[in-house]
Structures are given as structure tokens and as C-alpha cells.
C-alpha positions in Angstrom: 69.6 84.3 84.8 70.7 85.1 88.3 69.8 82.8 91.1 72.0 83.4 93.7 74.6 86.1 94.7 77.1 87.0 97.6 79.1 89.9 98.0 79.0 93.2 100.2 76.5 96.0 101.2 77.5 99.1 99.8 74.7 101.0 99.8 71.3 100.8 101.1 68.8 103.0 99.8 64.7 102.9 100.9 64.0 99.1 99.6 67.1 98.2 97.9 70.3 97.2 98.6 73.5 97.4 96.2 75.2 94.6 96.5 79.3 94.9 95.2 80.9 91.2 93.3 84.0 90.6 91.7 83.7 94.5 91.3 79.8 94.6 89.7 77.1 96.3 92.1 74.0 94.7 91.7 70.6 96.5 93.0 69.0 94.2 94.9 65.2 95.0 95.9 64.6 93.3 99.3 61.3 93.0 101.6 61.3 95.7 105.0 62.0 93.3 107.4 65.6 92.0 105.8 66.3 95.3 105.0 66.1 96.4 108.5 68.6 93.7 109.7 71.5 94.7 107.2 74.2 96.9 107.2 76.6 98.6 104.6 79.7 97.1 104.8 79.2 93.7 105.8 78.5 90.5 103.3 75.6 89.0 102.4 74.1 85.7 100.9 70.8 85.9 98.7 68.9 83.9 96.9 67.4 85.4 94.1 64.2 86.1 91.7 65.6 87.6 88.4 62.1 89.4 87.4 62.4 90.3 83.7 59.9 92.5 81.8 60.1 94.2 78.2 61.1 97.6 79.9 63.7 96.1 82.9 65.3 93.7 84.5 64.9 93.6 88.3 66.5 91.6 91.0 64.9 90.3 94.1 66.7 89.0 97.2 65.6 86.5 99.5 67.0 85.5 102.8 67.1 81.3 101.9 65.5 78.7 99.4 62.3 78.1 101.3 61.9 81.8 101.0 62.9 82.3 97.5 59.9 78.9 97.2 57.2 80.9 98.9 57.9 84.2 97.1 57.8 82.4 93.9 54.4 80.6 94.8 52.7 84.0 95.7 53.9 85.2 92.7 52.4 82.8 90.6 48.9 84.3 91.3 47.0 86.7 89.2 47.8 90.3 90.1 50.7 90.4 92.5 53.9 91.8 91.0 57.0 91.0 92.9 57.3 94.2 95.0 53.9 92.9 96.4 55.3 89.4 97.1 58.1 91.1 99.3 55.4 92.7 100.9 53.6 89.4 101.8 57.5 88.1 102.9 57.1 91.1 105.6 54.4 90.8 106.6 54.7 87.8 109.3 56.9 84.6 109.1 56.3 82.1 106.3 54.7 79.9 108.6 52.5 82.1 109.5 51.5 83.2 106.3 51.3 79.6 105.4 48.7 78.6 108.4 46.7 82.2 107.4 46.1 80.7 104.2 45.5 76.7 104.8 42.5 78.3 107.2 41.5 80.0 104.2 42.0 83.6 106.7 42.4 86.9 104.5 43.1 89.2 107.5 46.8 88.8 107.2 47.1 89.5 103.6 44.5 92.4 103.6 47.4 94.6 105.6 49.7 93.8 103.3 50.4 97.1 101.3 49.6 96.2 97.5 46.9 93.8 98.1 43.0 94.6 98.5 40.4 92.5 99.3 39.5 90.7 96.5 43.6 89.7 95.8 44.0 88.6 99.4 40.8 86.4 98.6 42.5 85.6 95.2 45.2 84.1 97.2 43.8 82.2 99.4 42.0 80.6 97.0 45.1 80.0 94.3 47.4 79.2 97.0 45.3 77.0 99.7 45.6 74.0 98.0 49.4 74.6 96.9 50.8 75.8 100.3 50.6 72.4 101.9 53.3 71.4 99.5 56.3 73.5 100.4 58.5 71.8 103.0 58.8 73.9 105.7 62.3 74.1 107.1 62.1 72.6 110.8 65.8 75.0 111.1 63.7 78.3 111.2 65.0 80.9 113.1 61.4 82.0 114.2 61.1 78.8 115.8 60.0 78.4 119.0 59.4 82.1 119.3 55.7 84.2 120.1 53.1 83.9 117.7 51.2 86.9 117.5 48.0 86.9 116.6 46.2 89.9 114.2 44.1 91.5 116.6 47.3 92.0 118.6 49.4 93.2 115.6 46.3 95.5 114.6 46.5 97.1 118.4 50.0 98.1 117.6 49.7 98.9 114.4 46.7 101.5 115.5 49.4 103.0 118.1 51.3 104.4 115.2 54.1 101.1 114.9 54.6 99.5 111.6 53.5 96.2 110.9 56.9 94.3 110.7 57.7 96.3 113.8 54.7 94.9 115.8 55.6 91.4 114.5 59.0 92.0 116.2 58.2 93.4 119.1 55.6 90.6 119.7 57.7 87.9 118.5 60.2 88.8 121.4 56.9 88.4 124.0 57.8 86.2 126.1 56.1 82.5 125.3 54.7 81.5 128.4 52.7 85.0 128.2 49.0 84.0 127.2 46.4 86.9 127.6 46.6 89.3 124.1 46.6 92.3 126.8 49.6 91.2 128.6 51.5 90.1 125.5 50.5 94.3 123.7 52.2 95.6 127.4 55.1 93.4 126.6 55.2 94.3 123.3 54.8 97.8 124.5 57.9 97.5 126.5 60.2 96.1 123.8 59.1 98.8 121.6 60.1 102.2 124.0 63.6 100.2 124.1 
């Protein structure tokens, strides 16, 4: 079983990524939001979920351990495949996610393409109990940076942006910015970049 690989991008192609080692190219299903930071040519370092099924056998790459964790806990819950799962791993940060579901909130998960709303509720429930017991990493890159809250993500979203694209352009708000209007201009501005 595969748990880890490194090697470099040689192709990208919609939500995969083949990956070339010791002259094998592995095709390596990833969420939007890593896939949108990549580029053929350069190396990369994955954890990975080897899904196997009667018909296929799949890889999934994650971007570090606690990742890899988290994708493995919202795969342990009735319903969600692991194409879903990257989906969740999109969708905001893990902490966020996290903090979504310890308030028992469904709104985050209900925009998540895959899930309806009895699954997000599903999730919640599974997983509320469970999520306090993954270590969050106190190294994370989003550290530090905007939170953005749903209504603001939904304003975006309803403008025509995606959602890991109004997760971005929010996240890059500056902190110190309070009022949801101010931070949607802001927002606004990083976007016509």
C-alpha cells in the first residue's frame, strides 16, 4: 500500500496530477485548492490515501499528515467516498472545518459539492465528538491569516467566484479589517488582480 510519494509533476489534468518516480507515473487525484498551487515540472511531496475497491485502485494526495488525518476521519463516515472528502479538504482550512463541526454548524459542509443535507448533518454528528482529537498542527500555514466567515464566502460565491477562490481572496483580507462589507470590497479587490 502506498503512503507516501515524491517525485515530479508531469502532467496535470482537471483533478489529477501524474506524478513521475524512479521512472513510474502515478495518477494522483488531489483536492482544487492544491491543485491550483502546482505546476508541471516541479517536485512534489504527498502523503497519501491508497483507496482500493473490487473494480480500481485510486490514489489520493494530501498536502501533510494532519491532512492525510482529517481526510481519513471524514472518510470514515457513512456515504462520503473519497472524491467527496477532497471536496471537504477545499472547502476551507482544516481548522475551520474543524470549528464548523465542534459547533455542530452544517453550513460549511452543505456547499461542499457531493454532500446534501442530511450527509453534512451525518457529519457533524459522526465526527463532533471525534474532531477534538486530531492535534492540530500549531505550524499551519493559514495561521494567523483572515477567517472568513460563510455569509461572506456565500456573497462571493453569488458573484459568480468559486468557493476555494473566495476562501483565498478573503484569507488575504487584511486582519485588522472587521465589518463583513469591508472585508467582500477587499476581497473584491484581490480578486480583479
Amino acid at each position: 500500500m502506498i503512503a507516501f510519494l515524491e517525485g515530479k509533476i508531469i502532467n496535470k489534468s482537471k483533478d489529477y496530477l501524474v506524478i513521475k518516480n524512479n521512472g513510474i507515473g502515478y495518477k494522483v487525484f488531489v483536492n482544487a485548492d492544491l491543485f491550483s498551487q502546482v505546476n508541471t515540472s516541479e517536485n512534489i511531496e504527498l502523503y497519501i490515501y491508497h483507496h482500493i475497491t473490487e473494480q480500481s485502485s485510486s490514489l489520493f494526495g494530501l498536502k501533510n499528515k494532519e491532512e492525510q488525518e482529517f481526510f481519513e476521519l471524514v472518510l470514515s463516515v457513512s456515504g462520503i467516498g473519497p472524491k467527496t472528502a477532497l471536496n471537504v479538504l477545499a472547502a476551507a482550512t482544516i481548522h475551520e472545518i474543524k470549528n464548523s463541526i465542534s459547533r455542530g454548524e452544517v453550513d460549511l459542509l452543505n456547499k461542499v459539492s457531493g454532500i446534501g443535507p442530511k450527509t453534512a448533518e451525518r457529519v457533524v454528528l459522526e465526527l463532533r465528538n471525534k474532531i477534538d482529537h486530531i492535534e492540530m498542527s500549531t505550524s499551519n500555514s493559514d495561521a494567523g491569516r483572515g477567517q472568513a466567515s460563510g455569509d461572506e464566502i456565500d456573497a462571493l460565491i453569488s458573484l459568480g467566484y468559486s468557493m476555494v477562490q473566495a476562501r483565498d481572496a478573503l484569507k488575504s483580507v487584511d486582519p485588522s479589517v472587521l465589518d463583513s462589507g469591508a472585508r467582500i470590497k477587499e476581497a473584491l479587490k484581490n480578486l480583479s488582480k
